[in-house]
N, C-alpha and C positions, 0 to 999 in steps of 0.2 A: 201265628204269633212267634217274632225272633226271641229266642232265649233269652237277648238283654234287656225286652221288655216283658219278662215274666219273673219276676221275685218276692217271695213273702218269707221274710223271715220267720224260723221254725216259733218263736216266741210270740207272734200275731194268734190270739185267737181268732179262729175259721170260723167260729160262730156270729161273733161281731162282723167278723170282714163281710161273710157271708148275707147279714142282715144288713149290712149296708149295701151291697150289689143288687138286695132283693127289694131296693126302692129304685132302681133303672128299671127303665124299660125299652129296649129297641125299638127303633120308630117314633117313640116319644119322649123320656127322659134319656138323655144317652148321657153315658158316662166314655171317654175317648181313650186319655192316659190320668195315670193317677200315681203320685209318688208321697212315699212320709220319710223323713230324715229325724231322727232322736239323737240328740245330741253328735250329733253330724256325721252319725252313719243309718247310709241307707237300709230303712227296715221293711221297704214295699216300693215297685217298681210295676205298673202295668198297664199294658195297651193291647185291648182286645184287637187284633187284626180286626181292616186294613190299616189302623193306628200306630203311630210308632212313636214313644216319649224324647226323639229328634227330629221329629218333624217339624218344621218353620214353622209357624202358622199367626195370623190374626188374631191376638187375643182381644179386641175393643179398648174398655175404659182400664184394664188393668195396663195399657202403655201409661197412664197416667203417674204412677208408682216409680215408672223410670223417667219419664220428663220430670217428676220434681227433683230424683238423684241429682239431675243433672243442673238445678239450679244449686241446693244441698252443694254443689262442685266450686260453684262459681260465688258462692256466698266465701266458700274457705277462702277462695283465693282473694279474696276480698275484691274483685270486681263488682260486686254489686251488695246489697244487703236488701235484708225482710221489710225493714222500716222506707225503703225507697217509694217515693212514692209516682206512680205511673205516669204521669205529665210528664216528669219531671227526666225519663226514662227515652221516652218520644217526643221529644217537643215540636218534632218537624210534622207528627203527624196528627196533631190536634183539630179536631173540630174547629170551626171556628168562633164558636159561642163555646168555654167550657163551664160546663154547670158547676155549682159546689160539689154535691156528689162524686162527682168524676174528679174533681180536684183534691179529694179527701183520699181517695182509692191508693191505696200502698201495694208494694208485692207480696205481705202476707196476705192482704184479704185476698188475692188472685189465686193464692196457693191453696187457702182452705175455704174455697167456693162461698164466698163472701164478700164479691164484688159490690154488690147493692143492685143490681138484674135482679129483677122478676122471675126472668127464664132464660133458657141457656141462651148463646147467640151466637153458634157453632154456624146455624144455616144460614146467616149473611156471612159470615165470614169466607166458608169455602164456594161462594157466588160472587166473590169480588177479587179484583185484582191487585188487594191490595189488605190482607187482613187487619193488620192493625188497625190501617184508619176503619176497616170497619168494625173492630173491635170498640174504639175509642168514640165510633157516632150515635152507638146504642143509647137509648136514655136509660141512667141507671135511679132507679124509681126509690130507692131505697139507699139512705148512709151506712156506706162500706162500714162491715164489720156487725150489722145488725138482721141481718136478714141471709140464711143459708139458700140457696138455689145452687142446684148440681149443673154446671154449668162448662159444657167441654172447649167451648171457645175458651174460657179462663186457659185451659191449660194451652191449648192454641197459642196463645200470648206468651204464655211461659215459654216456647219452643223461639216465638218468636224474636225474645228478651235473649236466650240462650246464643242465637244466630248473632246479633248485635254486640253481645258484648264478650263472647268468645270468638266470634271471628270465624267462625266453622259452622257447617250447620249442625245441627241437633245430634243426627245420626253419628255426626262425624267427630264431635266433641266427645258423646258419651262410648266409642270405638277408642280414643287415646284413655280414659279415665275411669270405666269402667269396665268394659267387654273384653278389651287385652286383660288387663289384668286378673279378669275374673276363667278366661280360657274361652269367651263366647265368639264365635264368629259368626258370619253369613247370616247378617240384619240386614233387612228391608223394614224402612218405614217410609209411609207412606206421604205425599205431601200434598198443599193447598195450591190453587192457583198461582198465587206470588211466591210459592217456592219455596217455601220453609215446610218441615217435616209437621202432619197434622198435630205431633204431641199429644194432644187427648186420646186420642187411637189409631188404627194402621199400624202399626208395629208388628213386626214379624220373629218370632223366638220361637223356643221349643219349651217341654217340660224340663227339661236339664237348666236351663235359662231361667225359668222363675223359681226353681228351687237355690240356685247360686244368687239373685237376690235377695231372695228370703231366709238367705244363713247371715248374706252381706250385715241387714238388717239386725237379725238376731244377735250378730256377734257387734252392737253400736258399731260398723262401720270399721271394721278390721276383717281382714282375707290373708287365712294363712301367716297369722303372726304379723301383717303389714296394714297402717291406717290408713286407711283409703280416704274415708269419709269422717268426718269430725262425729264421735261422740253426740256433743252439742246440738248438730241437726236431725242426728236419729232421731235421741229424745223429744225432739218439738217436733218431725215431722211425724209421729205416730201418737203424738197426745191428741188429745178432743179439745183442741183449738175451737171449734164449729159448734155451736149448739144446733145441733138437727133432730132435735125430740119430737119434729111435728113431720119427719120425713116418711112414715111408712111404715117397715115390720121390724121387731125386734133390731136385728142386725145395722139396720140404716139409722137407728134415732141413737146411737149409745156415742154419737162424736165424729167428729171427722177433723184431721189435720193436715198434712200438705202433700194432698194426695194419695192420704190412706185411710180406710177407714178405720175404727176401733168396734171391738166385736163387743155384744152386752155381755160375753159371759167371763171372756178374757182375750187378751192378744190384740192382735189387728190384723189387717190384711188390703193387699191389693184385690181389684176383685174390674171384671168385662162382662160386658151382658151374657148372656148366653149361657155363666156358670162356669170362667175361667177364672182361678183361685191360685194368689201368694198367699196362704194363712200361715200367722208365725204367731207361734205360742212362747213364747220367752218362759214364762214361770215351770214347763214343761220342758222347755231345749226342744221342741218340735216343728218341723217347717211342712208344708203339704203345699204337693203344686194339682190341682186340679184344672183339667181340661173337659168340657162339656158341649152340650149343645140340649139346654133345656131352655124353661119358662120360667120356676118357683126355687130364685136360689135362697129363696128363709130355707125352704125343706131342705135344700142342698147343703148348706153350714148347718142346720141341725141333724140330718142323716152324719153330718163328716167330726159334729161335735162328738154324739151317741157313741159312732165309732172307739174316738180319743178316750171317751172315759172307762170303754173296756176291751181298749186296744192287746192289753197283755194280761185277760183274764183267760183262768185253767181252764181248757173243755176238751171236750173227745170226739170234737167232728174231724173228720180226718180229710177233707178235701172241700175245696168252694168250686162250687157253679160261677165261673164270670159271663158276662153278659157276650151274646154271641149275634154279629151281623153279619147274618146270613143274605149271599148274592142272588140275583134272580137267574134263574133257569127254564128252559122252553125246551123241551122236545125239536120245533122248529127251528132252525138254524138262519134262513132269509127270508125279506120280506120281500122278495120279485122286484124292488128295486134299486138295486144294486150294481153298480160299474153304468152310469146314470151319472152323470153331471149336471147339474141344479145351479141356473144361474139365481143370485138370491137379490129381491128387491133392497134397495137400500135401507140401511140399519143399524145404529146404535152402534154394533159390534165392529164395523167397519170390513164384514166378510162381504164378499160378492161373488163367492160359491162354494157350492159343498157336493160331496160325494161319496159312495159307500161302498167299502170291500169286505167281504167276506174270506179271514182267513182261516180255513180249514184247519193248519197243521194245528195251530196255537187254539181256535176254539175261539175264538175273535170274531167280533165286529169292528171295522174301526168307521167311524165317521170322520171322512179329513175335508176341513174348513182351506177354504182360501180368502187371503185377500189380494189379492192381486199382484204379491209381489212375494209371500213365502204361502204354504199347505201346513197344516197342522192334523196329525193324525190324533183323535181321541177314541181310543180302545175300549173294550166293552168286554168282558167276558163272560159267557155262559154256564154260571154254575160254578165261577172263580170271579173274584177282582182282577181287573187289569187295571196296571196304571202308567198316565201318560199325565205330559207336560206341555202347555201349549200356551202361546200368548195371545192375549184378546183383549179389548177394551169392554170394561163392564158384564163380563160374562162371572166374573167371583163375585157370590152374594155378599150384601153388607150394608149397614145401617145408610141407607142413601140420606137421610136431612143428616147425620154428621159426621159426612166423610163425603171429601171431592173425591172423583170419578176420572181425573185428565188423562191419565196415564194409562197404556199397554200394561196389564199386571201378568207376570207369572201364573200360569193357576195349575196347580197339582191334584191329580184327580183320581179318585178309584172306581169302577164303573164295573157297573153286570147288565146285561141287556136280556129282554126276549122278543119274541119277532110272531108277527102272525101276516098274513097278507096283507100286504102295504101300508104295513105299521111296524117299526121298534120304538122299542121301549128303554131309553138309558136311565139306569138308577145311577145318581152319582153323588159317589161322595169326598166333598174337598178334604186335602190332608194339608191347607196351608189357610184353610178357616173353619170356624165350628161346623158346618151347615152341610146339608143335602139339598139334591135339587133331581128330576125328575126331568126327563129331554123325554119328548115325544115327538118321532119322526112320523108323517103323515101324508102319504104319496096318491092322487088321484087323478087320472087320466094325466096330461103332462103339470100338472103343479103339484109343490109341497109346502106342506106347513112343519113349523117348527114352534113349538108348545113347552115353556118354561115354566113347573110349579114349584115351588110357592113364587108368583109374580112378586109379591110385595118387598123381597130382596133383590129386588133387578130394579136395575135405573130407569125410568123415563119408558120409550116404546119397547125393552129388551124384552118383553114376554113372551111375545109372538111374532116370529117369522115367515116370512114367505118368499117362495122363488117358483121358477118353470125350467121346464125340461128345454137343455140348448140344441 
C-alpha cells in the first residue's frame, strides 16, 4: 500500500472503521478504495494493495451520475430543455408508426427512468447500428412519467441527445465542462456500435474523480468559488422526481431523479453494480467515494451509513485491521511448458498465439499473447502481484447484455500465479474494473486449453480456449 493511499484521520474512531472493514471479506465482499471528505477535507483515504484510489477504472451505472451532468450542461446553455419532448429532438429517426406513448415521452421522463418501458432496452441498442432508432422502435407499454423501470438505454439516449446538440461527443463535451475544470484527466468511456459513448456505463475514473463529483454536487454546482453547474439542476437532479417505492430494498424505493438516487435515510448518491459509490450527504457536508466488487449493496450503504453515525465517536482501539489480498504462491516455479509456442484456434479475443516465460530474476511468470501483428506480456508473480498492461478484445469482464463489446480495451491487471506440472494458475485482478478473474493454463501432450472463471462476465465463446503446439 502507497502512503497516498493510506490515511485515517486521528479524529476516526477505529472502532467504527474497524466494524465496518469487519463486513468485507476477501474473495467475496471486497472493499477496493474507499474515501470520506467532511466539509471538504479529506478525513479517510484507502486502498488495500494491489488497489490504488487513481486508478482508472469501470464503475457501471454510476457513469450515469455524469451523463446527466452533462445534459445539467447543455440545459444552462439553453440548447435543449427537460420539457423537450423526444420526437421532437430526432425527427429523422422515428419509427414509422409513432405510437401515443412515444409521442408523449419528454427528456425529463428519459432522465428520471420514466420513459414508459417495461424494461430496460440497453440490449437492442448496443446490437444495432444505429441506437437511437433503436431506442425510438421499442414499444413503450406504459405513458411516460407513470411507470419507473431502471432502464440504461434511457441514458444511452441521453449521451446520445448530448452528441447532437453539442456537437462533440459525450466524452468530449463533459472534457471541456467538466473534467478540466474539475483537475480530472485520462477518461476512457466506453461506446456503442454507432459511436456515441454508452452513457449508462463504460466510463472510466478513479476514486479522486467520484469524490470531485460528489463536492461538485454538494457545493449546488460550484468548484472552488466558480458556478459551473446551475444551482437549479442540482436541486431537481437529486430530488425524487421518480416514484420507485415498488423497486426493491430500502435504498432503491426512497426516489429517483436524473440520474441519482435518493437514499431513505438522507442524501443521494450515484451508485454501479458491483458497490461503486458517489454518496453525498449535504445536511452532514460529507462526500464518500466507494469502490467495490460485491453482490448486497443494501448491506453496503448500510455498513457505510453505521459507520457516518459513529464516525467521530471517542474509543481506545488503537489501530484497524484492513482487509488484506493476499497473492498466490507455489513452491513450484514452472509448469514444463514453457518457451512452447501455442498456435491458438480462433477466438473471440482475436489472439492466434500464446507462450510462456519464466522469469527467474523478477519471480515471474509471464504469459505473452499474440495476435499476429503485436505480443502482449501478462505477468504473474509468485507470492507478489505483478502488474501488466495489455490490449485485447473482450478479455475485461463486464455486464455483457449492457455494454457493446466492439473495441480493443486497455486492460490493467495484477496477477499471482502457481504452477504444478502442466498446469498455471493466473489469479487476476483488474485495476480498471471491479472484478477478478481466474486463467487456467492446461498443457497435454501437444495441446492447450485455456479456462476463464467466472464465464458469465466474458462475451460469447471467451471462456474457453484452445490451441496446439507449432
Amino acid at each position: 500500500m502507497t502512503k497516498s493511499d493510506f490515511y485515517v484521520n486521528p479524529r476516526i474512531s477505529k472502532k467504527a472503521l474497524q466494524e465496518f472493514f469487519d463486513k468485507f471479506q476477501p474473495g467475496k465482499n471486497e472493499i477496493h478504495t474507499f474515501q470520506i471528505y467532511d466539509h471538504d477535507k479529506m478525513v479517510l483515504r484507502i486502498a488495500p494493495a494491489p488497489y490504488r484510489c487513481t486508478d482508472k477504472r469501470e464503475i457501471y451505472s454510476l457513469s450515469k451520475s455524469f451523463c446527466s451532468t452533462a445534459i445539467g450542461f447543455l440545459c444552462g446553455e439553453g440548447k435543449i430543455s427537460v420539457e423537450d419532448r423526444i420526437v421532437d429532438l430526432f425527427p429523422d429517426k422515428l419509427p414509422e408508426t409513432v405510437s401515443e406513448n412515444l409521442a408523449k415521452m419528454r427528456l425529463k421522463h428519459v432522465l428520471s427512468m420514466n420513459t414508459g418501458h417495461k424494461s430496460c432496452v440497453m440490449y437492442h441498442m448496443i446490437r444495432s447500428e444505429d441506437a437511437v432508432k433503436a431506442f425510438l422502435a421499442q414499444e413503450v407499454v406504459c405513458e411516460p412519467g407513470t411507470h419507473f423501470a431502471y432502464n440504461t438505454g434511457a441514458t444511452c439516449l441521453l449521451s446520445c441527445i448530448v452528441e447532437k446538440f453539442s456537437g462533440m461527443k459525450l466524452l468530449d463535451y463533459l472534457t471541456c465542462k467538466l473534467f478540466l475544470p474539475l483537475g480530472i484527466s485520462d477518461v476512457r468511456w466506453n461506446r456503442v456500435p454507432s459511436g456515441q459513448n454508452e452513457g449508462g456505463c463504460g466510463i472510466h475514473v478513479c476514486s479522486d474523480d467520484i469524490i470531485k463529483l460528489g463536492l461538485l454536487y454538494l457545493h449546488g454546482g460550484v468548484w472552488n468559488g466558480k458556478r459551473l453547474l446551475s444551482e437549479a439542476w442540482v436541486k431537481e437532479a437529486t430530488s425524487p422526481i421518480s416514484d420507485n417505492s415498488c423497486n426493491g430494498t430500502p435504498d432503491w424505493c426512497a426516489g429517483y431523479g436524473y440520474q441519482f438516487w435518493c437514499n431513505y435515510r438522507e442524501g443521494f448518491r450515484g451508485d454501479g453494480a458491483f458497490g461503486q459509490l458517489c454518496f453525498v450527504l449535504p445536511e452532514r457536508q460529507i462526500v464518500i467515494a466507494v469502490q467495490t466488487e460485491l453482490g448486497d449493496m443494501q448491506g453496503e450503504i448500510d455498513a457505510l451509513m453505521e459507520l457516518v453515525y459513529h464516525l467521530y465517536d471517542e474509543d481506545e482501539t488503537a489501530e484497524v485491521v484492513l482487509p488484506v489480498y493476499r497473492p498466490l504462491s507455489s513452491e513450484r516455479k514452472t509448469a514444463g511448458f514453457e518457451n512452447t509456442f501455442y498456435r491458438l484456434d480462433k477466438n473471440p479475443m482475436g489472439w492466434t498465439g500464446v507462450y510462456f516465460v519464466y522469469d527467474a530474476e523478477n519471480g515471474e511468470m509471464k504469459a505473452v499473447f499474440s495476435n499476429g501483428t503485436d505480443q502482449y506480456p501478462l505477468a504473474a508473480g509468485n507470492g507478489h502481484f505483478a502488474e501488466s498492461t495489455l490490449w485485447a478484445k473482450k478479455l475485461k469482464p463486464k455486464l455483457v447484455d449492457l455494454m457493446s463489446t466492439p473495441d480493443t480495451e486497455r486492460c490493467r491487471i495484477a496477477a499471482s500465479y502457481t504452477a504444478e506440472e502442466g498446469k498455471l494458475t493466473f489469479a487476476m485482478r483488474y485495476l480498471n474494473c471491479p472484478h477478478r478473474c481466474t486463467f487456467t493454463f492446461t498443457a497435454e501432450a501437444d495441446s492447450l486449453q485455456i479456462r476463464f472463471d467466472p464465464a458469465w462476465e466474458l462475451d460469447g465463446d471467451a471462456s474457453v480456449l484452445t490451441g496446439h503446439k507449432c
